[in-house]
Chimera marker file (.cmm) of the C-alpha trace (Angstrom):
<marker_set name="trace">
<marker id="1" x="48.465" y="75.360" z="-4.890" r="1" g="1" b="0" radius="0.5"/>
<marker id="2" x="48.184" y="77.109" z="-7.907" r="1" g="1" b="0" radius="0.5"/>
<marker id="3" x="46.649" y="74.046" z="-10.070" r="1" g="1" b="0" radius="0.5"/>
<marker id="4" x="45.149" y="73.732" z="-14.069" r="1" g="1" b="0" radius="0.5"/>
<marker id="5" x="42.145" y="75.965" z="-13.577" r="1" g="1" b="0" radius="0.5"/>
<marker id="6" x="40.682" y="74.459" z="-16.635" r="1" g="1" b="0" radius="0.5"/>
<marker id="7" x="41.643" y="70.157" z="-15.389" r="1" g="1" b="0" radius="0.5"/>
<marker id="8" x="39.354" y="68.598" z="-12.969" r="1" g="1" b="0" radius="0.5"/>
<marker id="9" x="39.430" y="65.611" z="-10.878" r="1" g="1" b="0" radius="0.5"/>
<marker id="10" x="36.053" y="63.431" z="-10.039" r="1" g="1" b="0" radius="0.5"/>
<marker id="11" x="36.748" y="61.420" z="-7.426" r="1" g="1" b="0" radius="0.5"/>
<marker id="12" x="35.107" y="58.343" z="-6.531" r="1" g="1" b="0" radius="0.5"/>
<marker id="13" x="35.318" y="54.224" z="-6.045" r="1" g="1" b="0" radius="0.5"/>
<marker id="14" x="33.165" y="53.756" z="-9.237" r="1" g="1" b="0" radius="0.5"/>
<marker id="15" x="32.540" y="50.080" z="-8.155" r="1" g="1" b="0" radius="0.5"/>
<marker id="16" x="30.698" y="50.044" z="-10.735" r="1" g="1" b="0" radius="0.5"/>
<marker id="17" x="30.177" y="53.220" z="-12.633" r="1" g="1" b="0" radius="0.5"/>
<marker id="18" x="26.297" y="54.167" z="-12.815" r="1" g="1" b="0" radius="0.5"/>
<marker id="19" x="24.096" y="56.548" z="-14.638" r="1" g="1" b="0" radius="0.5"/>
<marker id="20" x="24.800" y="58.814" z="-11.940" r="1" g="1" b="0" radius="0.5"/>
<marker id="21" x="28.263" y="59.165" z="-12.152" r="1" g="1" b="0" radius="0.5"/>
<marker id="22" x="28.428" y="59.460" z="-15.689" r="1" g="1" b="0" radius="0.5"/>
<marker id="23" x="25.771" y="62.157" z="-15.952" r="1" g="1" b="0" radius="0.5"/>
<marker id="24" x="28.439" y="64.692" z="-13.310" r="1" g="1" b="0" radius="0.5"/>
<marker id="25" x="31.145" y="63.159" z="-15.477" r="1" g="1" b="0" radius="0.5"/>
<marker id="26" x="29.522" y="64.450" z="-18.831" r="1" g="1" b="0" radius="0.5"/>
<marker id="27" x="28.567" y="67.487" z="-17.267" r="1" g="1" b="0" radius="0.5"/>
<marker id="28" x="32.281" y="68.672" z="-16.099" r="1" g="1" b="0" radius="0.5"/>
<marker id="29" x="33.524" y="67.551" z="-19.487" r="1" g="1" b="0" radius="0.5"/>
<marker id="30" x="31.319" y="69.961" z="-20.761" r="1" g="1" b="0" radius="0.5"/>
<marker id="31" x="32.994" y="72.891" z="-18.321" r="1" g="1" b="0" radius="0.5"/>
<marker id="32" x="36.766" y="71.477" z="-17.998" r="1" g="1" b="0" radius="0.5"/>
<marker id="33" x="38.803" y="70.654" z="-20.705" r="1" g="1" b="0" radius="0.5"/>
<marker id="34" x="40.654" y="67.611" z="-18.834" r="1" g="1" b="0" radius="0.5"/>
<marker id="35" x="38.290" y="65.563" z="-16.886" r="1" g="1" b="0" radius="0.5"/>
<marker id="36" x="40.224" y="63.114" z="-14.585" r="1" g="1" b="0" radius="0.5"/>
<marker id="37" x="38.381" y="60.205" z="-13.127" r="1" g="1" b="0" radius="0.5"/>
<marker id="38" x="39.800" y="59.039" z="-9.971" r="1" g="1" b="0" radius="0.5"/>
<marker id="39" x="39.558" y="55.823" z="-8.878" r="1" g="1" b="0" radius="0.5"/>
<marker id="40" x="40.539" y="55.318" z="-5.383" r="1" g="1" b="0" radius="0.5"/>
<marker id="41" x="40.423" y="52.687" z="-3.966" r="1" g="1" b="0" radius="0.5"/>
<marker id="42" x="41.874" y="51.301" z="-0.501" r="1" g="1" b="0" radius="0.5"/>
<marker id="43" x="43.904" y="48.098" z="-0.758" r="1" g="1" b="0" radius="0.5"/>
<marker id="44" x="42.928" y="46.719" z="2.300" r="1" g="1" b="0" radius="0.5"/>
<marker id="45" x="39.349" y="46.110" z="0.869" r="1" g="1" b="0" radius="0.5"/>
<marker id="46" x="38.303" y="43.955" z="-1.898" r="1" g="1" b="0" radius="0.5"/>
<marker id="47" x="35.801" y="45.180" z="-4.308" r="1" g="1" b="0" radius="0.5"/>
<marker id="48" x="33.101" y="43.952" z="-6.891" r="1" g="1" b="0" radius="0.5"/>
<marker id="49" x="36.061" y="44.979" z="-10.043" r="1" g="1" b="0" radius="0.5"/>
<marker id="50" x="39.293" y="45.810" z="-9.757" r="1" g="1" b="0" radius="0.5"/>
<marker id="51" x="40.245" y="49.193" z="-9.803" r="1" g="1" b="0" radius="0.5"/>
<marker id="52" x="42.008" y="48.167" z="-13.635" r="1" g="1" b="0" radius="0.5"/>
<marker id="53" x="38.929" y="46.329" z="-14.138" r="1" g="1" b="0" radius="0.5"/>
<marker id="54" x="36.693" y="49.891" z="-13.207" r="1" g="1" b="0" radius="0.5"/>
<marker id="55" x="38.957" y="52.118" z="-14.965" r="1" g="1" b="0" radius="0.5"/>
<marker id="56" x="38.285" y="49.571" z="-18.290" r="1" g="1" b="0" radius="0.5"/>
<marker id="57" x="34.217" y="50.228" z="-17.228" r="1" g="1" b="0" radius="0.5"/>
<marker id="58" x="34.866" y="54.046" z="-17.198" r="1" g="1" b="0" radius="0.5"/>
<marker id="59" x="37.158" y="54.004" z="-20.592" r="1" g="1" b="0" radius="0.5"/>
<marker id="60" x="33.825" y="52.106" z="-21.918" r="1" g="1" b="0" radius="0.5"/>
<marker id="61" x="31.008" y="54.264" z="-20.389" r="1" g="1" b="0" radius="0.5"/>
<marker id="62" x="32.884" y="57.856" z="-21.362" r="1" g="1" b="0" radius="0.5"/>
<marker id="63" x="33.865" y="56.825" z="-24.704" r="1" g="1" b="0" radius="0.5"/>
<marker id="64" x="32.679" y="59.589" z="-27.030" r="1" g="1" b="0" radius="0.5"/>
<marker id="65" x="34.162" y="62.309" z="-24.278" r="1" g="1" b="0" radius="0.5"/>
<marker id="66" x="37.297" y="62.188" z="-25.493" r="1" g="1" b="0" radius="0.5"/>
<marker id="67" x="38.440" y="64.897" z="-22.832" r="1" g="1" b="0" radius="0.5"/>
<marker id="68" x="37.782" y="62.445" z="-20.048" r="1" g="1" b="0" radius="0.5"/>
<marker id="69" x="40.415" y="59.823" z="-18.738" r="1" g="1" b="0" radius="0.5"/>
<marker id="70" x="40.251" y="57.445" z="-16.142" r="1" g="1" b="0" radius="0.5"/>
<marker id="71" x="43.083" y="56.811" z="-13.501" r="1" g="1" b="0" radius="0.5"/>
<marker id="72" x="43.451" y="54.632" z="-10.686" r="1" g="1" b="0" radius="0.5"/>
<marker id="73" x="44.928" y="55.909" z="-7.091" r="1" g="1" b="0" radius="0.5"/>
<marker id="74" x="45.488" y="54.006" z="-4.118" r="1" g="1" b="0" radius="0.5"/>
<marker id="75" x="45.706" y="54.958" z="-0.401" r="1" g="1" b="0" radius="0.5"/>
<marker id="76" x="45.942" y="58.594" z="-1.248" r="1" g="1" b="0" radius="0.5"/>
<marker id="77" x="44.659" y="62.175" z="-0.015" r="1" g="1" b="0" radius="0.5"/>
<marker id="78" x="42.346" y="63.163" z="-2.540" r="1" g="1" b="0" radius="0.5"/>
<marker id="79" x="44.051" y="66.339" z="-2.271" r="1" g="1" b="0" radius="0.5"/>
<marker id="80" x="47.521" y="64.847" z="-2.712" r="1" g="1" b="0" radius="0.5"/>
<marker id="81" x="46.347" y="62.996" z="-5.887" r="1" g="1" b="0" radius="0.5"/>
<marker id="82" x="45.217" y="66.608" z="-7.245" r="1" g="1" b="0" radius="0.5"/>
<marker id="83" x="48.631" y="67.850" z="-6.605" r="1" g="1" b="0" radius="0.5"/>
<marker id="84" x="50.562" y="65.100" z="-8.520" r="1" g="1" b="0" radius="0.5"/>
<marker id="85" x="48.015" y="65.776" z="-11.456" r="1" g="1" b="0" radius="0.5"/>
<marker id="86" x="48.303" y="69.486" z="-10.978" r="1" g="1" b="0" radius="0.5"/>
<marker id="87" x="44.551" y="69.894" z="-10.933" r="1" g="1" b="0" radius="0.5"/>
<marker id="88" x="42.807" y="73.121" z="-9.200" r="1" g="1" b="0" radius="0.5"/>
<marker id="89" x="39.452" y="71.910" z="-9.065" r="1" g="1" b="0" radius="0.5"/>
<marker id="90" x="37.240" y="68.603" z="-7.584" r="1" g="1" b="0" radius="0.5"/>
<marker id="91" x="34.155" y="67.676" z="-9.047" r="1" g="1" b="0" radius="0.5"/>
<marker id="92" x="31.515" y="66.145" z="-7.102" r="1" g="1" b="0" radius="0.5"/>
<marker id="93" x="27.825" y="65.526" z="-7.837" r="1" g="1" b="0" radius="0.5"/>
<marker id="94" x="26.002" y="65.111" z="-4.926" r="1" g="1" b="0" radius="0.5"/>
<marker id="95" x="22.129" y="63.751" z="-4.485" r="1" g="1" b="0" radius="0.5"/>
<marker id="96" x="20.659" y="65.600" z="-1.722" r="1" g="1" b="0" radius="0.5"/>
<marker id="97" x="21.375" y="67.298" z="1.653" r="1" g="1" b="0" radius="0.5"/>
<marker id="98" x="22.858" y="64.358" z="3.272" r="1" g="1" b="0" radius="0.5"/>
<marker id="99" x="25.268" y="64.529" z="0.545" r="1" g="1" b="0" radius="0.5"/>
<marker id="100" x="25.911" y="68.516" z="0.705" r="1" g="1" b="0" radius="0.5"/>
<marker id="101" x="26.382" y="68.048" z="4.670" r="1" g="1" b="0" radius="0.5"/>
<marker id="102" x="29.270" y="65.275" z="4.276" r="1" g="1" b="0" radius="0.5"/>
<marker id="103" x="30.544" y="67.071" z="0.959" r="1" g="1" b="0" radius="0.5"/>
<marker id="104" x="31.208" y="70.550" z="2.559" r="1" g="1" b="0" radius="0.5"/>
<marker id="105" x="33.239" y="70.073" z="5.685" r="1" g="1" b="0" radius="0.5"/>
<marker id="106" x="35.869" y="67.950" z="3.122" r="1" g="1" b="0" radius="0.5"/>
<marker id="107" x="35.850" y="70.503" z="0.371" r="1" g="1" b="0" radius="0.5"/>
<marker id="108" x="36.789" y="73.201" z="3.116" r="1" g="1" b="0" radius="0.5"/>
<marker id="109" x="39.300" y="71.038" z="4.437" r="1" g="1" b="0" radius="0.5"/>
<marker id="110" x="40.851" y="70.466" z="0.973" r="1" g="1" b="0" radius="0.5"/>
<marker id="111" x="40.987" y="74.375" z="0.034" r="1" g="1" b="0" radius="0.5"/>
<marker id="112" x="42.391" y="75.083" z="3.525" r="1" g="1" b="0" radius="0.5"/>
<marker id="113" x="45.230" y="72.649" z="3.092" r="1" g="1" b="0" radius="0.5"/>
<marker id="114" x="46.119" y="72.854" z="-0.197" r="1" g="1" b="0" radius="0.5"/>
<marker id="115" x="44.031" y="75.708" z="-1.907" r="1" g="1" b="0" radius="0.5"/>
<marker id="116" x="42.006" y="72.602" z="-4.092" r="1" g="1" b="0" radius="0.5"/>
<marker id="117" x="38.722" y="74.377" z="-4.603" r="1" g="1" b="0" radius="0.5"/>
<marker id="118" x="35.117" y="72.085" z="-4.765" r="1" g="1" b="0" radius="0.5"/>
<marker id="119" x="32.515" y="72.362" z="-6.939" r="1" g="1" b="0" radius="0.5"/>
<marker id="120" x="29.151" y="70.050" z="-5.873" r="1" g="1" b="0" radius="0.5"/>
<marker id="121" x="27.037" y="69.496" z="-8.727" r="1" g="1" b="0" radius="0.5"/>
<marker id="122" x="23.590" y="68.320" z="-7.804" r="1" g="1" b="0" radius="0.5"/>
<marker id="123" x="22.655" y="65.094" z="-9.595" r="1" g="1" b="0" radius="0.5"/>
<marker id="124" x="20.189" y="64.483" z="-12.465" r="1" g="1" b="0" radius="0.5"/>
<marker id="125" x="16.855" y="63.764" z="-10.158" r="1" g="1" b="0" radius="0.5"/>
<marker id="126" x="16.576" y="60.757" z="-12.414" r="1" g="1" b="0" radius="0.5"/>
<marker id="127" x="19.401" y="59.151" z="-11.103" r="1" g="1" b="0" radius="0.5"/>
<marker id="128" x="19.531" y="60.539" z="-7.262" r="1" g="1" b="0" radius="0.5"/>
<marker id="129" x="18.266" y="57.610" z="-5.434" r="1" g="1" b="0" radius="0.5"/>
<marker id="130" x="21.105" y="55.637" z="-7.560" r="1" g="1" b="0" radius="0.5"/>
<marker id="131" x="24.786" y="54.124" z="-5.696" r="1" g="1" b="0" radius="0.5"/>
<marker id="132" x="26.896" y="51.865" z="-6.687" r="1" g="1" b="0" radius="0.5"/>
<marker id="133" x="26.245" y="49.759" z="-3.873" r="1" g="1" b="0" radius="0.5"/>
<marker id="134" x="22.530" y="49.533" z="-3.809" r="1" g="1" b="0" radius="0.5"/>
<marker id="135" x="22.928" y="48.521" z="-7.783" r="1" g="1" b="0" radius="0.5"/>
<marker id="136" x="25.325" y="45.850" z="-7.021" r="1" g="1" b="0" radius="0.5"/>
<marker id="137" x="22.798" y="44.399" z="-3.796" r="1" g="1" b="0" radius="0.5"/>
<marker id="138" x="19.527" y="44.388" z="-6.283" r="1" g="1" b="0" radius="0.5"/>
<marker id="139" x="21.692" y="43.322" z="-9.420" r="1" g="1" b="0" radius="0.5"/>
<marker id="140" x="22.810" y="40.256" z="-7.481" r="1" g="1" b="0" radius="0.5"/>
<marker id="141" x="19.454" y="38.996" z="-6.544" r="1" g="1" b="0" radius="0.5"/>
<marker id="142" x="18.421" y="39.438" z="-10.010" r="1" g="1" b="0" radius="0.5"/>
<marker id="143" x="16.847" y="42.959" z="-10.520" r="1" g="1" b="0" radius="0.5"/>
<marker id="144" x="16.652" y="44.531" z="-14.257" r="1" g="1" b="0" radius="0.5"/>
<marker id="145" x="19.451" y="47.701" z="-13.586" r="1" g="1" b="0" radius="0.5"/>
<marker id="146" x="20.217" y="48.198" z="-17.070" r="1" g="1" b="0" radius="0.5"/>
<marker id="147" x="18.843" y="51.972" z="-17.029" r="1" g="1" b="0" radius="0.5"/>
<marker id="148" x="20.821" y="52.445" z="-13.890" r="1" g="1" b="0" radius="0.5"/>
<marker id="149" x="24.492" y="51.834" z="-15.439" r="1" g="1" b="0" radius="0.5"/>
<marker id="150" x="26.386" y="52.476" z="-18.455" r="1" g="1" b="0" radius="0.5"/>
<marker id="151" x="25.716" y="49.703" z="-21.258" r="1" g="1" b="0" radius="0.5"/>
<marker id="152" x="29.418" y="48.616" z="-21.449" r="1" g="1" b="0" radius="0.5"/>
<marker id="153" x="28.619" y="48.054" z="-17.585" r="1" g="1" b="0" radius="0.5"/>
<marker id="154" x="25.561" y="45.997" z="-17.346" r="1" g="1" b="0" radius="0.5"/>
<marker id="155" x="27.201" y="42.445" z="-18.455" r="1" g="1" b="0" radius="0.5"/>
<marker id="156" x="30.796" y="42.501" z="-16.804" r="1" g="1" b="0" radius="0.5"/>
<marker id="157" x="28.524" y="43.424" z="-13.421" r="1" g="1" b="0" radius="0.5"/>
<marker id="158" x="26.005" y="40.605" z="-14.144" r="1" g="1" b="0" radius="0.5"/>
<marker id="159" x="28.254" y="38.277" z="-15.008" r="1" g="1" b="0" radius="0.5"/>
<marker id="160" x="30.828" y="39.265" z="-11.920" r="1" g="1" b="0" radius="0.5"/>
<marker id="161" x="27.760" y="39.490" z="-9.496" r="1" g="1" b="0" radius="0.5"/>
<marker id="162" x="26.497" y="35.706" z="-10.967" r="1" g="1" b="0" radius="0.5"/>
<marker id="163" x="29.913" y="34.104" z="-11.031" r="1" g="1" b="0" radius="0.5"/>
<marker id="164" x="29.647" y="32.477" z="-7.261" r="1" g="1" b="0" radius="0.5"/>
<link id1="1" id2="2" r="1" g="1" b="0" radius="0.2"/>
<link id1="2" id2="3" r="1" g="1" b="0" radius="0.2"/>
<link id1="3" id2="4" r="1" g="1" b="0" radius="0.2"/>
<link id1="4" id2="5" r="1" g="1" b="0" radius="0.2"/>
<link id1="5" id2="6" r="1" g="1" b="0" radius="0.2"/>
<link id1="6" id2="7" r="1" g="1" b="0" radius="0.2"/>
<link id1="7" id2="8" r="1" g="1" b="0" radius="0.2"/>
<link id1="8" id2="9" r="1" g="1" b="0" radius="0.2"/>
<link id1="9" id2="10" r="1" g="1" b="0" radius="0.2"/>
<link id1="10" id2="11" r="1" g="1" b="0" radius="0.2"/>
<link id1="11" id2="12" r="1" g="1" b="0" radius="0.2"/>
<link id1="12" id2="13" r="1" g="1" b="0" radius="0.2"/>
<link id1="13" id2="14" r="1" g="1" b="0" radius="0.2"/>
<link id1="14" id2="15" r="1" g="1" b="0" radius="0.2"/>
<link id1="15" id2="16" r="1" g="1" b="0" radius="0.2"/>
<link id1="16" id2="17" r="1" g="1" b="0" radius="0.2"/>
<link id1="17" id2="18" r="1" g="1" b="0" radius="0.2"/>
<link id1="18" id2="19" r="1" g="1" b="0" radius="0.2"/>
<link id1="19" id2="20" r="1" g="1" b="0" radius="0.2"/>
<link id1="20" id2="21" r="1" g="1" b="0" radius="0.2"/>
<link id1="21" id2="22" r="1" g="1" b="0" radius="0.2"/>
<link id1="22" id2="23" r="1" g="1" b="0" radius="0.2"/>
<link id1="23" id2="24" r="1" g="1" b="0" radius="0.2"/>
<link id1="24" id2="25" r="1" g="1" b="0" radius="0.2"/>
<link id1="25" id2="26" r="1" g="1" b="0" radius="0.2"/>
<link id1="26" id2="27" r="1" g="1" b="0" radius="0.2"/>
<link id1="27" id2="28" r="1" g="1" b="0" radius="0.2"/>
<link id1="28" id2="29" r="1" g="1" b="0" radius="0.2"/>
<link id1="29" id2="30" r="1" g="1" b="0" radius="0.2"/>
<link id1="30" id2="31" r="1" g="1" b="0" radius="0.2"/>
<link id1="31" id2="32" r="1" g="1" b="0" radius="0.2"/>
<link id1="32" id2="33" r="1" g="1" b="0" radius="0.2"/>
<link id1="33" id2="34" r="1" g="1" b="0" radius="0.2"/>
<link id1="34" id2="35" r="1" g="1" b="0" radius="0.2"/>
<link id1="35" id2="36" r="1" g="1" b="0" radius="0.2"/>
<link id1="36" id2="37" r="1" g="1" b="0" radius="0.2"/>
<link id1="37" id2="38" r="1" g="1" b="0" radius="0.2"/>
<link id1="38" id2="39" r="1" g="1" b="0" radius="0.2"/>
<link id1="39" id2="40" r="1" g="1" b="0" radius="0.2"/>
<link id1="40" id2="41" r="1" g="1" b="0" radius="0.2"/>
<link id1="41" id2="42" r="1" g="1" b="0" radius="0.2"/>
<link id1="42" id2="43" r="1" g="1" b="0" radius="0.2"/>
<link id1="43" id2="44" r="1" g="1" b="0" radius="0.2"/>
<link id1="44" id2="45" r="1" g="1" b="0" radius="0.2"/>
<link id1="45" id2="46" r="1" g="1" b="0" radius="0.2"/>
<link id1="46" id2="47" r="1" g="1" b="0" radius="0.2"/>
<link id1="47" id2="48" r="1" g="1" b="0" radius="0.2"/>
<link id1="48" id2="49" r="1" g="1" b="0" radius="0.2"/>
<link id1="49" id2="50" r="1" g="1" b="0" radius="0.2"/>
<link id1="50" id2="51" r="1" g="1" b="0" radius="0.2"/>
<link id1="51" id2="52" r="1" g="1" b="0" radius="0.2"/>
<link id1="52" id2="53" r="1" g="1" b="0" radius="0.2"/>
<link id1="53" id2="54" r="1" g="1" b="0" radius="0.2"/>
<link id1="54" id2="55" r="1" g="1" b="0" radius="0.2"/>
<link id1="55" id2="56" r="1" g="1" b="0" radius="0.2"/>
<link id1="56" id2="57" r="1" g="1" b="0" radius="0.2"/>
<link id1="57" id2="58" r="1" g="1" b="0" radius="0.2"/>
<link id1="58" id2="59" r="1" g="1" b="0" radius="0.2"/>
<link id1="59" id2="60" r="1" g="1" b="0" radius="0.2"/>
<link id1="60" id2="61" r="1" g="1" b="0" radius="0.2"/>
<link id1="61" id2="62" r="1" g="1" b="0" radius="0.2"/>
<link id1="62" id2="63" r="1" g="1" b="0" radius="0.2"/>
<link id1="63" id2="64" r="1" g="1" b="0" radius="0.2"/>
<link id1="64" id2="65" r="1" g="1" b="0" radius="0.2"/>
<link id1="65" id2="66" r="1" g="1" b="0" radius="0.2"/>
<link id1="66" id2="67" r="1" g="1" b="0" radius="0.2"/>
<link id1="67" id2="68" r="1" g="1" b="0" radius="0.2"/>
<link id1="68" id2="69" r="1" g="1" b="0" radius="0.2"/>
<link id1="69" id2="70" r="1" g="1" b="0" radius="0.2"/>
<link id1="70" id2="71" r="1" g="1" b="0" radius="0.2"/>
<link id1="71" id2="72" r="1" g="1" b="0" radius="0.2"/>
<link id1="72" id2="73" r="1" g="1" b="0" radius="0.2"/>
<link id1="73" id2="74" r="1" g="1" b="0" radius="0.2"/>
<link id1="74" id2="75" r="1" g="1" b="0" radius="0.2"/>
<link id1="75" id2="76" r="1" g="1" b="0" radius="0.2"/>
<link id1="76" id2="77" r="1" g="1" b="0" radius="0.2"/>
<link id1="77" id2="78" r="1" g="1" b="0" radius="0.2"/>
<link id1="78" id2="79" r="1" g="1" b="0" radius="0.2"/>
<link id1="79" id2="80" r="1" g="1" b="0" radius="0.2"/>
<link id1="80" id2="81" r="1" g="1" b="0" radius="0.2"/>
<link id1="81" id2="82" r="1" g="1" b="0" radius="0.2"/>
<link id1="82" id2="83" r="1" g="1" b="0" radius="0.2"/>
<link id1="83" id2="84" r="1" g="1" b="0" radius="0.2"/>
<link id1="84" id2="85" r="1" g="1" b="0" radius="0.2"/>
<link id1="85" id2="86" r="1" g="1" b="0" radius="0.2"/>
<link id1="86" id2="87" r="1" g="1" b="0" radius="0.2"/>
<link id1="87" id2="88" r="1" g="1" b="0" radius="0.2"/>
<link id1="88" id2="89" r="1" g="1" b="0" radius="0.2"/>
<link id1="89" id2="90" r="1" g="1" b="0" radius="0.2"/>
<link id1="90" id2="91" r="1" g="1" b="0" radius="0.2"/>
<link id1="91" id2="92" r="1" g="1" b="0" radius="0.2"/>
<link id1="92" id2="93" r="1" g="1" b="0" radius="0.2"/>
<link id1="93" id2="94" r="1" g="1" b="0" radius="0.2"/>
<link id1="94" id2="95" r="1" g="1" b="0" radius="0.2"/>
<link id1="95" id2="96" r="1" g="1" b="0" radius="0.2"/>
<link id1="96" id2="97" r="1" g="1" b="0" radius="0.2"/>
<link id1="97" id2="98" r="1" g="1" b="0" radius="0.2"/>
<link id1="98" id2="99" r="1" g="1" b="0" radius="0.2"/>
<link id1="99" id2="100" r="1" g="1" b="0" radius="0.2"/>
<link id1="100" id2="101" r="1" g="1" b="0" radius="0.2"/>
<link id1="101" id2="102" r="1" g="1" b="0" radius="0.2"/>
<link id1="102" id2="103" r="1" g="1" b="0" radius="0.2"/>
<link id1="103" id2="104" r="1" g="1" b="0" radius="0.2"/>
<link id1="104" id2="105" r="1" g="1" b="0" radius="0.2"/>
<link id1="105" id2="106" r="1" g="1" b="0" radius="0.2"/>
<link id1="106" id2="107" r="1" g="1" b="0" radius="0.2"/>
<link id1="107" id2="108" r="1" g="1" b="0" radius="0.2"/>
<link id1="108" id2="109" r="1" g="1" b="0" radius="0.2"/>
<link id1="109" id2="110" r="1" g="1" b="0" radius="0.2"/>
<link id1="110" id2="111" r="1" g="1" b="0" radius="0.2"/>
<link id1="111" id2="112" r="1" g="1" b="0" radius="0.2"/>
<link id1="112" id2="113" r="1" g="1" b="0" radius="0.2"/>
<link id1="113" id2="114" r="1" g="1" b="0" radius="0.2"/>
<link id1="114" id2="115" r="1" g="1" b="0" radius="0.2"/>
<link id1="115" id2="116" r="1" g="1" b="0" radius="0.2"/>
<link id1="116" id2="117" r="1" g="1" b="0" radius="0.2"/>
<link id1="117" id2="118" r="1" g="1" b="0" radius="0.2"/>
<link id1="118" id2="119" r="1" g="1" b="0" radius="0.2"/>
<link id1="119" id2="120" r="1" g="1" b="0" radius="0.2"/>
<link id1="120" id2="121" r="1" g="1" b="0" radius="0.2"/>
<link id1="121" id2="122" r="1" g="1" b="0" radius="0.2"/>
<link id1="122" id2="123" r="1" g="1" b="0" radius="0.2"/>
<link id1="123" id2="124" r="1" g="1" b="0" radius="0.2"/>
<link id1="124" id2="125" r="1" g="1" b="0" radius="0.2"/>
<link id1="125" id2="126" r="1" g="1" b="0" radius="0.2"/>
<link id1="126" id2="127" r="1" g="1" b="0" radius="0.2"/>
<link id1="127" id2="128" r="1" g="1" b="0" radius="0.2"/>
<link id1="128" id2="129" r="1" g="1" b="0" radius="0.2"/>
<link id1="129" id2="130" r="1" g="1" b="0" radius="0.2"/>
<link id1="130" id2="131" r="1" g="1" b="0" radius="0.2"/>
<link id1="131" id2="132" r="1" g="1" b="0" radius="0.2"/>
<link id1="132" id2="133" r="1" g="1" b="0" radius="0.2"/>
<link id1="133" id2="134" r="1" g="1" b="0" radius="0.2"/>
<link id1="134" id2="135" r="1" g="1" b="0" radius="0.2"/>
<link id1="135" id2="136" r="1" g="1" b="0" radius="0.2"/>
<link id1="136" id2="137" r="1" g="1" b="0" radius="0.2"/>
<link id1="137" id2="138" r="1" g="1" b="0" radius="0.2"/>
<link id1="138" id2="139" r="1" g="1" b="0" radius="0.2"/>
<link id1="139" id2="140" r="1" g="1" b="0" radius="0.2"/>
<link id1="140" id2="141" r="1" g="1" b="0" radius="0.2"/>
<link id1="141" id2="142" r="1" g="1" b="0" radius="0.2"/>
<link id1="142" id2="143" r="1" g="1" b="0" radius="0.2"/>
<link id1="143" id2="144" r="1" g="1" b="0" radius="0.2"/>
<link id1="144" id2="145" r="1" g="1" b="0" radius="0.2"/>
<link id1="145" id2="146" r="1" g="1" b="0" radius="0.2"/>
<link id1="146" id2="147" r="1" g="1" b="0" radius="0.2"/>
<link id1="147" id2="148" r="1" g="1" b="0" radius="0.2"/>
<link id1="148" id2="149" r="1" g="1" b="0" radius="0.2"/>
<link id1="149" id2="150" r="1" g="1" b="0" radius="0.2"/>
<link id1="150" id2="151" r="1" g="1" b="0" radius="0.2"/>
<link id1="151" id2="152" r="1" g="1" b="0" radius="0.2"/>
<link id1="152" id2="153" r="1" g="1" b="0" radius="0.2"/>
<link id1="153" id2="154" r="1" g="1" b="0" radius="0.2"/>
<link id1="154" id2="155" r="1" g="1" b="0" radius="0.2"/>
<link id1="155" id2="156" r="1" g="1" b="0" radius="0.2"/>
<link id1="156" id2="157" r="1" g="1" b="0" radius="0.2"/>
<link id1="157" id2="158" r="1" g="1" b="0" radius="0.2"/>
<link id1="158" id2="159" r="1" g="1" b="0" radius="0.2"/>
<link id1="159" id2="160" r="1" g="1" b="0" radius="0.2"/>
<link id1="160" id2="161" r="1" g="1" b="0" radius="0.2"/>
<link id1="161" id2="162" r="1" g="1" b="0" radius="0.2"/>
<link id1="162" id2="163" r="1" g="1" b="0" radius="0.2"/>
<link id1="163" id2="164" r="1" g="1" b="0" radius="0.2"/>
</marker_set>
């Protein structure tokens, strides 16, 4: 696969977009000039938003990037959904070795079958210990985590993680 050296895909669920995420997403749109956020999401499962509903979230959160755009995929090879965007390179931040030992093994995988290289950006210590899923278990029982996502996040999660 020959690819758009200079577009990148980061991948992820984003269910919700945190501080994390958007501190790897700010960082490759500083070293790509097309930064594609990949939603995917399985259809089988239901999550906390929507995948519309988390690309919206994203749009919100990455506003003053304006090389970064948000795009939803379901049910798809990562690697396929690089194809179909003609994209070279994934971007992945990762917050420690457990991260690094589940990243690798896919990124070879990915170059072996379709040349799609990896590049593993170690998070922001600040925001290492965040996921989306811990942030949506300590939002719901009523835990301050507005310095853990995106401002444009904070209400729609609060007021989706409220709403019983």
């Amino acid at each position: 696969m020959s690819g758009n050296p200079r577009r990148c895909v980061c991948p992820g669920s984003y269910d919700p977009i945190t501080n994390g995420h958007l501190d790897v997403i700010t960082r490759a749109s500083a070293l790509y000039d097309d930064v594609v956020v990949a939603v995917l999401h399985n259809s089988a499962k239901q999550g906390t938003f929507t995948p519309d509903e988390r690309i919206g979230l994203i749009e919100a959160a990455t506003a003053g990037l304006p090389n970064v755009r948000a795009l939803a995929f379901g049910d798809r090879l990562i690697v396929d959904v690089c194809r179909e965007l003609d994209a070279a390179v994934l971007v992945k931040g990762i917050r420690g070795l457990t991260d690094y030992e589940y990243e690798v093994p896919m990124a070879l995988m990915n170059r072996e079958m379709t040349g799609v290289e990896t590049l593993l950006l170690p998070g922001d210590p600040a925001y290492t210990h965040y996921s989306s899923s811990l942030i949506r278990l300590i939002a719901g029982r009523g835990a301050d985590v507005s310095a853990m996502v995106p401002e444009p996040v904070l209400q729609p999660l609060l007021e989706r993680l409220t709403r019983g």
